[in-house]
C-alpha positions as CSV (number, residue, x, y, z in Angstrom):
1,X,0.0,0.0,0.0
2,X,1.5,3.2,-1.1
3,X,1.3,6.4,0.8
4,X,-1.6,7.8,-1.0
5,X,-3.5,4.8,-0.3
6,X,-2.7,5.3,3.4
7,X,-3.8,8.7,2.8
8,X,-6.8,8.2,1.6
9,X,-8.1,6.0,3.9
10,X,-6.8,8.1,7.0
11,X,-8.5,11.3,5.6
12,X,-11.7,9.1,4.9
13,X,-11.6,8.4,8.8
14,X,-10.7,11.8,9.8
15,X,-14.3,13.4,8.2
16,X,-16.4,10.6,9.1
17,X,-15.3,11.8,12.6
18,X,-15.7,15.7,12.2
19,X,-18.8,15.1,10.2
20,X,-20.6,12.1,12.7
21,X,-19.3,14.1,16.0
22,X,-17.3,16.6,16.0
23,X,-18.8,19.3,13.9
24,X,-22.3,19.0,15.5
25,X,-20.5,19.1,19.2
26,X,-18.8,21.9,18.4
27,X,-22.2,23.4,17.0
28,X,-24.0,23.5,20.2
29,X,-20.8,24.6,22.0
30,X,-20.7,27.4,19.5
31,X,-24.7,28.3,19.8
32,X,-23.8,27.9,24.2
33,X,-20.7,30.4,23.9
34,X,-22.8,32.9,21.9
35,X,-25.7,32.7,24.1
36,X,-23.1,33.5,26.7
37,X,-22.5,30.4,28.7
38,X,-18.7,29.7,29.6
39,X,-16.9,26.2,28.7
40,X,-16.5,23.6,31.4
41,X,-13.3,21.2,31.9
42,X,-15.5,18.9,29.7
43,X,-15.5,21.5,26.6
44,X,-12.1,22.8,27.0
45,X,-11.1,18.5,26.8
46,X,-12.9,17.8,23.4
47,X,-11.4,21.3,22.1
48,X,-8.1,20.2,23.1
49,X,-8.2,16.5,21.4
50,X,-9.4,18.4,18.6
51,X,-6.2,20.8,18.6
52,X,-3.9,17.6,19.4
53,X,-5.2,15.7,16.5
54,X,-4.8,18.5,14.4
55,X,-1.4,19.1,15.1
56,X,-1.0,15.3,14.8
57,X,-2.0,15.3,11.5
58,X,-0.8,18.4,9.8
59,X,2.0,16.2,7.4
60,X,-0.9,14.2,6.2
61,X,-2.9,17.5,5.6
62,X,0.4,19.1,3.8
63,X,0.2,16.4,1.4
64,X,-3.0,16.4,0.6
65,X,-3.9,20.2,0.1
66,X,-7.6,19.8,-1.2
67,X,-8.7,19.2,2.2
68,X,-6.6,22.0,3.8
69,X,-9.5,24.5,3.3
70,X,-12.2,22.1,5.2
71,X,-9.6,21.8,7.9
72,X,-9.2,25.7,8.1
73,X,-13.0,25.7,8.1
74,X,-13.1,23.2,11.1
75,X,-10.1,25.0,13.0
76,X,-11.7,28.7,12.9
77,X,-14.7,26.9,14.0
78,X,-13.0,25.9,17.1
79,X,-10.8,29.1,17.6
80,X,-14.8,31.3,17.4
81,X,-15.6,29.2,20.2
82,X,-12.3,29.3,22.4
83,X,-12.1,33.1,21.6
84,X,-16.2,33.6,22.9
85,X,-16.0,31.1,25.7
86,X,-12.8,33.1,27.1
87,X,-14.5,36.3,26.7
88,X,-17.4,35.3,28.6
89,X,-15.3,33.6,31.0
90,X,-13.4,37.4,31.5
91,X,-17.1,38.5,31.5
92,X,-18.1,36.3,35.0
């Protein structure tokens, strides 16, 4: 199995994730932080797996550039809701 191959099936894994559970999680976190509520211990876990696997993967996401944008999509997701949960945290 050649590296593409390896590729491919990673990446395959890697949406079924974000689309199956991570995206809508990080949905309602988003609607929770912008109708003011702060994260808990729980929220700021999942957002840090989420960062870890990024960073984890970011050599398989270099070499496969179509799906750089949909990770950028995923990633500003995630920084909108660590940037509003902060700022209502300062807010408390």
């Amino acid at each position: 199995m050649d590296q593409s191959e390896k590729d491919a099936g990673t990446i395959a894994a890697l949406v079924i994730r974000m689309e199956e559970s991570r995206l809508p999680r990080a949905r309602r976190l988003q609607e929770r932080v912008i109708a003011g509520e702060t994260l808990s211990d729980s929220d700021i876990s999942f957002l840090k797996r989420v960062h870890d696997d990024y960073r984890d993967n970011q050599a398989l996401i270099m070499r496969n550039p179509d799906y750089s944008h949909l990770m950028a999509s995923f990633i500003d997701l995630y920084a909108e809701i660590i940037d509003r949960g902060f700022e209502n945290e300062k807010a408390r």
